[in-house]
C-alpha positions in Angstrom: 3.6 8.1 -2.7 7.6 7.1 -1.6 10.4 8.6 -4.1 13.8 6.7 -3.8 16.3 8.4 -3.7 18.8 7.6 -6.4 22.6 6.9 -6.8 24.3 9.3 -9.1 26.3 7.1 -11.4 28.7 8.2 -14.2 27.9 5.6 -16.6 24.2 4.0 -17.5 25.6 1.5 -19.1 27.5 0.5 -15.7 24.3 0.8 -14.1 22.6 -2.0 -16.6 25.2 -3.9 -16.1 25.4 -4.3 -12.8 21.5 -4.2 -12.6 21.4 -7.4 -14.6 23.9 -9.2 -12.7 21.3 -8.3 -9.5 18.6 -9.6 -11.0 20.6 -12.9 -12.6 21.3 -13.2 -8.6 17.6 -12.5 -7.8 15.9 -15.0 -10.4 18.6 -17.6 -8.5 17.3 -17.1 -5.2 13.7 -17.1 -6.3 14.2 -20.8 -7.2 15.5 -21.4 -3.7 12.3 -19.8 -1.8 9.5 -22.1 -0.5 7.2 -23.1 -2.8 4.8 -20.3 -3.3 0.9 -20.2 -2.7 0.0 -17.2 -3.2 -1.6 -17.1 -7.0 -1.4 -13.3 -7.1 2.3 -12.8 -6.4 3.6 -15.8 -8.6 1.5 -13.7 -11.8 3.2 -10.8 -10.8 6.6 -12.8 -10.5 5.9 -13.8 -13.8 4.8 -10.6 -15.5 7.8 -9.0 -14.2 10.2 -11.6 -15.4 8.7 -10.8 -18.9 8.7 -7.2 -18.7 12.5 -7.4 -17.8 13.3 -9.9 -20.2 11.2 -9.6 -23.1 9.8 -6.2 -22.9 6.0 -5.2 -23.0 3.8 -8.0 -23.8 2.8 -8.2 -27.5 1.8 -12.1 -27.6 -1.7 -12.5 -28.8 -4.1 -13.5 -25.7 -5.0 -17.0 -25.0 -8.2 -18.3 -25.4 -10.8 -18.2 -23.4 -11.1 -21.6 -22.3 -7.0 -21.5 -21.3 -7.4 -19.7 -17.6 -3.6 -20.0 -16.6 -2.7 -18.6 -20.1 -4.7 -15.9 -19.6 -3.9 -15.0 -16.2 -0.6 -14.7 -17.4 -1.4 -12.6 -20.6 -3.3 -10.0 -18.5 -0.8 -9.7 -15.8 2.4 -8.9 -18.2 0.2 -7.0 -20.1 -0.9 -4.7 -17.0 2.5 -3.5 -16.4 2.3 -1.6 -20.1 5.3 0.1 -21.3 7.2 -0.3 -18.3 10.9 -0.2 -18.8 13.3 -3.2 -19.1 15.5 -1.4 -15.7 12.6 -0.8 -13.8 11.0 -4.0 -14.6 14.4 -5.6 -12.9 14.2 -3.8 -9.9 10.8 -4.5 -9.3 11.1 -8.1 -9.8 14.6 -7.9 -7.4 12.4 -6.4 -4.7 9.7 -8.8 -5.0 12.6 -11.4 -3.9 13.8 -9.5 -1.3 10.7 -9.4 0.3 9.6 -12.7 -0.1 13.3 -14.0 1.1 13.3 -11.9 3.9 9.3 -12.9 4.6 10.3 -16.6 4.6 12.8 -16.3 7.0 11.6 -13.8 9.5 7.8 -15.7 9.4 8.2 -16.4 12.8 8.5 -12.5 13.5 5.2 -11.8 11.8 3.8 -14.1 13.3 4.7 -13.6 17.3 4.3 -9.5 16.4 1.3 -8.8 17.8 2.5 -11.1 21.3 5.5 -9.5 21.8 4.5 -5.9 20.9 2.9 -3.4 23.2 -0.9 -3.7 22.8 -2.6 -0.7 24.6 -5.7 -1.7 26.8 -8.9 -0.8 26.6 -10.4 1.9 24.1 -11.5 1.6 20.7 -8.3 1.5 18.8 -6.3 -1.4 19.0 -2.6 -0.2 18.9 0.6 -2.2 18.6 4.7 -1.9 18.3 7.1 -4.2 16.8 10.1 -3.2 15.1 9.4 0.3 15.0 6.0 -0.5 13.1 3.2 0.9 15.0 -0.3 -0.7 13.8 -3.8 0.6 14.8 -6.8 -1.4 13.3 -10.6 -1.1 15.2 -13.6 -3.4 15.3 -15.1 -3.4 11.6 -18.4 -3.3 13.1 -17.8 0.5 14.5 -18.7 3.1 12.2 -15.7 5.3 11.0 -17.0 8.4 13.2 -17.0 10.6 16.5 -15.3 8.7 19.1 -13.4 6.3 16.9 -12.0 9.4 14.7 -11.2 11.5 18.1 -9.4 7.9 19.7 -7.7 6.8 16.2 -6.7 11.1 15.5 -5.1 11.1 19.3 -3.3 7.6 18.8 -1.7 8.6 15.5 -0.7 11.7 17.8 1.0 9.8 20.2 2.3 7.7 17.9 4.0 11.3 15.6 5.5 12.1 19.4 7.4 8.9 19.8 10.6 8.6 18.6 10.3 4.6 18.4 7.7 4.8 15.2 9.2 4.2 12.0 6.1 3.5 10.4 2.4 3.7 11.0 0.2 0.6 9.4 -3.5 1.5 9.2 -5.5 -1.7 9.0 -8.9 -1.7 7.6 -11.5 -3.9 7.4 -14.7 -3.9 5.9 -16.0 -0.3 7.1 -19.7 1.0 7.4 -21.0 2.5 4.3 -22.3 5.8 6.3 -21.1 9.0 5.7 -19.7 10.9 8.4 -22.8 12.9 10.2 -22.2 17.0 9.4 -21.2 17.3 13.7 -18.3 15.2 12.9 -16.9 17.5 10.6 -14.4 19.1 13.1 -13.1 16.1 13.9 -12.2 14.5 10.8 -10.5 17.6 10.2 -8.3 17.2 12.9 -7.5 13.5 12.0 -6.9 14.3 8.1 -4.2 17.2 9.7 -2.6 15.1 11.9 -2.4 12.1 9.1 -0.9 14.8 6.5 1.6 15.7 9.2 3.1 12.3 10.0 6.3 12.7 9.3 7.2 8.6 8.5 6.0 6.9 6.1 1.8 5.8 6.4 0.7 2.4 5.2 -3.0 1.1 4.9 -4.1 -2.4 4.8 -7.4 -3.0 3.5 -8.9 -6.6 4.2 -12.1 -6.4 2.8 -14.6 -3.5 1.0 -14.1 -0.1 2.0 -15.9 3.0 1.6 -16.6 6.6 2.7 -14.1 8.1 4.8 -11.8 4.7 4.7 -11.0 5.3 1.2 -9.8 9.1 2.1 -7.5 7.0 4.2 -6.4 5.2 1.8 -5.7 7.9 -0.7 -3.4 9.7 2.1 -1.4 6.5 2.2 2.6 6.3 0.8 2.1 2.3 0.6 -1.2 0.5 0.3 -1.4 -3.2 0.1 -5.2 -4.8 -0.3 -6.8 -8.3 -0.5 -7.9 -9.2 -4.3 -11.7 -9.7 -2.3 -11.4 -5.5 -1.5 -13.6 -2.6 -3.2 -13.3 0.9 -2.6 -16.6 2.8 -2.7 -17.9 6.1 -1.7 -21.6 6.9 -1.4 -22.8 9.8 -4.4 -22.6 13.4 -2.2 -20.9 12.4 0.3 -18.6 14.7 1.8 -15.1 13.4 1.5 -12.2 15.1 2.8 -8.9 14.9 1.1 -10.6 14.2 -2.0 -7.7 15.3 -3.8 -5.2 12.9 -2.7 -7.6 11.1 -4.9 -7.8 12.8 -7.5 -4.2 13.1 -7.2 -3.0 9.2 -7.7 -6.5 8.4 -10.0 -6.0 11.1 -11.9 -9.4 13.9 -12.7 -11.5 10.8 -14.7 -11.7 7.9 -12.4 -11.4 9.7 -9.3 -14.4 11.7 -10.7 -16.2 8.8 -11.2 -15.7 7.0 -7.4 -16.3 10.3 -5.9 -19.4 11.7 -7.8 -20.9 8.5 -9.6 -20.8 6.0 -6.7 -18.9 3.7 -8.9 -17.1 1.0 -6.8 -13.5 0.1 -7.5 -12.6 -3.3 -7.4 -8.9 -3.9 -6.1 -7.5 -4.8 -9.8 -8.7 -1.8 -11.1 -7.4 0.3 -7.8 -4.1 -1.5 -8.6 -4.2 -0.4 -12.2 -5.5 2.9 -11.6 -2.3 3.3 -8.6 -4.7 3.8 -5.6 -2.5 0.5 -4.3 0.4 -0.6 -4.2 -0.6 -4.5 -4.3 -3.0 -7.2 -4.4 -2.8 -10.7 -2.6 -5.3 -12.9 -2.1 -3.2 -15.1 0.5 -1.2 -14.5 3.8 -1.9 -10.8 3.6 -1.0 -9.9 7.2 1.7 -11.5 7.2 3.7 -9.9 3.6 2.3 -6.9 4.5 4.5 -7.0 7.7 8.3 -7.6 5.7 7.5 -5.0 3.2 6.8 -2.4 6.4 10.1 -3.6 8.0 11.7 -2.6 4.8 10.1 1.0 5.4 11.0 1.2 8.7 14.8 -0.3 8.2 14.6 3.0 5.3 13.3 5.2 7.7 15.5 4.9 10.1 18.4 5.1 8.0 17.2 8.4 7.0 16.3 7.4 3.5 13.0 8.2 3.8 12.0 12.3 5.3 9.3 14.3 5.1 9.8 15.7 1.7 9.5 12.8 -0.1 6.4 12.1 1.4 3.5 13.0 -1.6 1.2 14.3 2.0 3.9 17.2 2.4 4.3 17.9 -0.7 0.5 18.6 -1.1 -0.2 19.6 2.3 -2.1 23.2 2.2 -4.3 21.1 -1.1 -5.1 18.6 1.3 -6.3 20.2 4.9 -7.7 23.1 3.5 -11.2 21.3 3.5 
């Protein structure tokens, strides 16, 4: 999880004020974006809008015949009692990045080209913009040689002074747990993970399960397709089950970890395992909001402490 670090003001009310004229200056560029496509971020362009304006949702819910009034009901209504501030910045970042996504498309798009791809091996790494990005052939199983290549990648990747952030994408994984001769090794990738020092991000494409969703639960930023499920396999043996625990909180993460129930990627949302669902141009969103991190992380905004792995660290690797 990322904590911002604040600006220590003398007056709140100077803060609001200023705050509002942001987001007067946000909802103006919003109406000079490209037409969005992307059903999932216009709700949550909506619901925030609300939120800020209006405060929590207490209109009664459409009927069930009225799908866009609905969709609209339930996705002001899933951001709760969140304040009228917070709502503002949240809706002012959700500009920025779409601004900055639909003028830098091109960048997304011609990443993967002009980065460095290393050859060969299992995991396929790339650089651009200080983001390195390591994603593997779905069909491979999450196990032995894939864990030693991906735990020595994320290695080199620690040692170089040109990674600003590390992107884990995922696609759908096997739904095999890890075989007991393995163990050593996924120790030594969960230690290395908990030691990055920059920020993690996950992408998840598709359903997830077993040792995947450990991943994802170690992640500071996790953005997921709306198709996505997270689901681990009743005795398996999951290591750093309590970075689970730790952002479901004891009840659900009880429930995915001992009940084989299967999280679908609203509830993951509402239950903070991610940070957001799209169902469109995933790849390619994903990639501004990671510039942001690394344009933070290299400013120095973001350091180890505020990185939730360090703060847990001896919880975490002690499996």
């Amino acid at each position: 999880m990322l904590h911002r670090r604040g600006v220590i003001v003398h007056s709140r009310r100077g803060l609001s004020t200023g705050l509002h004229a942001l987001f007067q200056d946000k909802i103006a560029l919003g109406k000079t974006l490209p037409k969005l496509e992307d059903n999932a971020i216009k709700l949550q362009m909506y619901a925030l809008y609300k939120q800020a304006t209006d405060g929590p949702n207490t209109q009664p819910k459409p009927g069930m015949f009225d799908f866009v009034g609905k969709a609209k009901w339930e996705a002001w209504t899933s951001l709760g009692t969140l304040s009228h501030d917070d709502a503002k910045k949240r809706y002012c970042d959700l500009i920025d990045g779409l601004a900055k996504g639909a003028s830098g498309s091109n960048d997304a798009a011609t990443a993967t080209s002009s980065s460095n791809e290393a050859a060969g091996g299992i995991i396929h790494s790339t650089q651009a913009k200080g983001i390195v990005t390591m994603t593997w052939d779905p069909k491979t199983p999450l196990e032995g040689e894939v864990i030693d290549e991906l735990t020595s990648a994320i290695q080199k990747a620690t040692d170089d002074p040109a990674t600003k952030v590390l992107v884990l994408k995922l696609q759908q994984q096997s739904t095999a747990s890890p075989a007991p001769s393995t163990s050593n090794n996924i120790k030594a990738l969960i230690e290395v993970i908990v030691d990055f020092p920059k920020p993690l991000g996950v992408v998840v494409h598709g359903p997830v399960s077993g040792l995947a969703v450990s991943l994802v639960g170690l992640a500071d930023v996790v953005f997921s397709h709306e198709r996505a499920t997270f689901h681990i396999l009743p005795g398996s043996h999951i290591p750093a089950a309590p970075a689970l625990i730790y952002k479901l909180g004891y009840i659900q993460a009880n429930a995915l970890l001992f009940l084989g129930a299967k999280l679908s990627a609203a509830a993951a949302l509402r239950h903070g395992l991610i940070t957001a669902m799209l169902n469109a141009d995933l790849d390619k969103w994903a990639f501004t909001q990671f510039q942001y991190l690394a344009e933070s992380s290299n400013h120095g905004n973001i350091r180890r402490p505020h990185l939730f792995r360090h703060q847990y660290k001896a919880t975490l690797v002690q499996e």
